[in-house]
C-alpha positions as a Markdown table, in Angstrom:
| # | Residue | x | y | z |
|---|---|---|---|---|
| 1 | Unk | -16.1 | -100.5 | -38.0 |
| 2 | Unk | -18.5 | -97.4 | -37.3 |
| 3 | Unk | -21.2 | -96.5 | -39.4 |
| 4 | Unk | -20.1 | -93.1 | -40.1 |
| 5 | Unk | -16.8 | -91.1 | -40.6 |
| 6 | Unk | -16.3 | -87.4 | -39.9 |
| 7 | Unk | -16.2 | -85.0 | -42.5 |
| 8 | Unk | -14.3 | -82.1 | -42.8 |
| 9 | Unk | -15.1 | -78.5 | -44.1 |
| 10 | Unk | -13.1 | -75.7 | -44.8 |
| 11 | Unk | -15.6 | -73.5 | -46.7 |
| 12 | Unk | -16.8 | -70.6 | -44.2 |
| 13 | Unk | -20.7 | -71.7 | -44.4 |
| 14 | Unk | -20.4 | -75.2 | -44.8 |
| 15 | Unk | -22.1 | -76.9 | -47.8 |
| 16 | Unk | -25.0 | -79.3 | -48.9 |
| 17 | Unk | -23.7 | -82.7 | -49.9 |
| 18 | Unk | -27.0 | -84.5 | -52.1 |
| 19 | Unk | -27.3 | -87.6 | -53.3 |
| 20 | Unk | -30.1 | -88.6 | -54.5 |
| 21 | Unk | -33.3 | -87.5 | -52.1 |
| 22 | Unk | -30.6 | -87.3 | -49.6 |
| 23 | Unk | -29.2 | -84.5 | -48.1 |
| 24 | Unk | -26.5 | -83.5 | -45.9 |
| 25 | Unk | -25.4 | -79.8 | -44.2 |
| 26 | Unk | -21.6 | -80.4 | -43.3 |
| 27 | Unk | -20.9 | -77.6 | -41.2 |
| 28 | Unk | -18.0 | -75.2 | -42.2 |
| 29 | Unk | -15.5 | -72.7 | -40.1 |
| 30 | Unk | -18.2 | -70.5 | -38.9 |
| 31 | Unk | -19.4 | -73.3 | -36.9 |
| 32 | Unk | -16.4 | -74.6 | -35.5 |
| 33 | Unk | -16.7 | -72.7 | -32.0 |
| 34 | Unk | -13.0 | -71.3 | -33.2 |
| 35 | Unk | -14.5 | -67.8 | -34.9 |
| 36 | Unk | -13.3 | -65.1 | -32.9 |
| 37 | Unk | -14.2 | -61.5 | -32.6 |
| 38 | Unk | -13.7 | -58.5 | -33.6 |
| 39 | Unk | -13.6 | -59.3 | -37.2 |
| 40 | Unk | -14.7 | -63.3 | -36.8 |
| 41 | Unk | -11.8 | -64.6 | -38.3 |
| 42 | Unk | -10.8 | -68.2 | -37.7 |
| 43 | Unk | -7.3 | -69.5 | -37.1 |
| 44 | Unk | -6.0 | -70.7 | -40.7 |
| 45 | Unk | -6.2 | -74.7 | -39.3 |
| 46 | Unk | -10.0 | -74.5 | -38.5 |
| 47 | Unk | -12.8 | -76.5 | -40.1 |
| 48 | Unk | -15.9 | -77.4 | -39.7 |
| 49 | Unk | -16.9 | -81.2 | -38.9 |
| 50 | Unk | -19.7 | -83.2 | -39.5 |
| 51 | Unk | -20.6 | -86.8 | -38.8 |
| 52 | Unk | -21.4 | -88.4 | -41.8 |
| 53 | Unk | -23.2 | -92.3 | -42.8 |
| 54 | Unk | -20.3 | -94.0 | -44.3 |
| 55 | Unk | -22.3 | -95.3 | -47.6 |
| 56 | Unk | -23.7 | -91.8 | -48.1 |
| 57 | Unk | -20.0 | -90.3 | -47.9 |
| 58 | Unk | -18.4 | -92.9 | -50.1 |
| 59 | Unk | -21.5 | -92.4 | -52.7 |
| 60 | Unk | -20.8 | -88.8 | -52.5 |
| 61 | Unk | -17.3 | -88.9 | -53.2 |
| 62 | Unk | -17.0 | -90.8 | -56.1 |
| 63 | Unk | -19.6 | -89.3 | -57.6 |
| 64 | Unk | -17.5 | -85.9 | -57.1 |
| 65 | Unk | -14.2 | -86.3 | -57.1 |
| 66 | Unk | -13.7 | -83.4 | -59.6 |
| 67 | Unk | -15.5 | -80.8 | -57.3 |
| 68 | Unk | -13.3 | -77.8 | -57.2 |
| 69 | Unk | -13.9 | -77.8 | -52.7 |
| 70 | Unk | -13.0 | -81.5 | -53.2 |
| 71 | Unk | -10.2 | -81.4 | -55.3 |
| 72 | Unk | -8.4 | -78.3 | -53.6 |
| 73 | Unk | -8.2 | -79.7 | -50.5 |
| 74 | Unk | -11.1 | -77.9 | -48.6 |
| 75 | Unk | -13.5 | -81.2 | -47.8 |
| 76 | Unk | -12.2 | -84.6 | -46.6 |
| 77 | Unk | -12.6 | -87.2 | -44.5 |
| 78 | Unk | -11.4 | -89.8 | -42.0 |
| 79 | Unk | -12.6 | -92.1 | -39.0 |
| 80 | Unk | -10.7 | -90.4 | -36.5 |
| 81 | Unk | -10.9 | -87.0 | -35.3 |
| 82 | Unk | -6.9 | -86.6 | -34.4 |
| 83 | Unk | -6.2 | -87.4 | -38.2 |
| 84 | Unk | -8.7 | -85.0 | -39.5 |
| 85 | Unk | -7.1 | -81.8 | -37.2 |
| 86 | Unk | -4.0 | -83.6 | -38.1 |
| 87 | Unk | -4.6 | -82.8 | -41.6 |
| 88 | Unk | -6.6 | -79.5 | -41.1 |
| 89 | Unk | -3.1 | -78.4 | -40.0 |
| 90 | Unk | -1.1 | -79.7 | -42.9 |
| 91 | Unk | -3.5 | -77.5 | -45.1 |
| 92 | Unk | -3.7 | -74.5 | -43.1 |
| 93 | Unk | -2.1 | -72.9 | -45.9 |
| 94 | Unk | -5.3 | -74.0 | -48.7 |
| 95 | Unk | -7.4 | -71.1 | -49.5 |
| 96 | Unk | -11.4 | -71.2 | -50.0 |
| 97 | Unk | -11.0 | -67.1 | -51.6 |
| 98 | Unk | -13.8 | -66.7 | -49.7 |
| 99 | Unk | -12.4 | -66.0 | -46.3 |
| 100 | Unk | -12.4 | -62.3 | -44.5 |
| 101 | Unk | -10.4 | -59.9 | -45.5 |
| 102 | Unk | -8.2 | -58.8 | -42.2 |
| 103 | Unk | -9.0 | -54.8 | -41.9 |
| 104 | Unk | -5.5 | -54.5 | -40.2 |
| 105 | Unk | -3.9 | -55.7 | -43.7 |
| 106 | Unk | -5.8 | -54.0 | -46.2 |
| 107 | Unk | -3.6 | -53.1 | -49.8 |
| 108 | Unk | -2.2 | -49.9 | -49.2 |
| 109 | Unk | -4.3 | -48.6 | -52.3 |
| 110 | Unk | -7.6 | -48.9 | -50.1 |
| 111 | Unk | -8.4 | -46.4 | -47.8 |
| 112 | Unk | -10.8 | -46.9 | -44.9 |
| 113 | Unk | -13.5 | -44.5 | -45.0 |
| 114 | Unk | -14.9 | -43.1 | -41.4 |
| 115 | Unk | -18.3 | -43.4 | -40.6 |
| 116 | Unk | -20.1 | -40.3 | -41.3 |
| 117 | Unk | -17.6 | -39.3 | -43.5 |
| 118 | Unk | -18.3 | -40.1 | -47.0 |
């Protein structure tokens, strides 16, 4: 059994897991390699991943089981890569609210503003 598993992230930055003097940067969609221009929007199944120690993740995620990214779907875990995607599919539909807005599917009440023109 390997020391570490793989952590998934599907908050845009990524996010710093501590426990106690111990801290961890899993990485989140922007640093995927899947961002793509013009607006750097990701597809809807990307995440960030980030190899993890095993006893720091299990620490970790009993101690915060209840956190909202946790609970919601946005951060989990497995051994194997293929299962993680796997389930970065299944939950391509789970919202941060913090990803970009498309500019090609504003609300019709917003209007776009030229530059130069205000």
């Amino acid at each position: 059994m390997s020391d570490d598993v793989l952590v998934a992230c599907k908050l845009p930055h990524g996010i710093y897991l501590d426990m106690g003097k111990q801290r961890i940067k899993l990485n989140g969609i922007m640093q995927s390699g899947r961002v793509e221009a013009p607006f750097f929007m990701a597809p809807l199944n990307s995440v960030g991943l980030t190899k993890v120690p095993r006893d720091f993740w299990e620490a970790w995620i009993k101690e915060h089981q209840d956190f909202e990214p946790v609970k919601k779907g946005l951060i989990f875990a497995s051994d194997k890569k293929k299962r993680l995607l796997d389930e970065a599919d299944e939950k391509s539909d789970v919202k941060s609210g913090l990803e970009r807005l498309d500019p090609s599917q504003l609300p019709k009440t917003l209007e776009q503003v030229q530059p130069g023109k205000l």
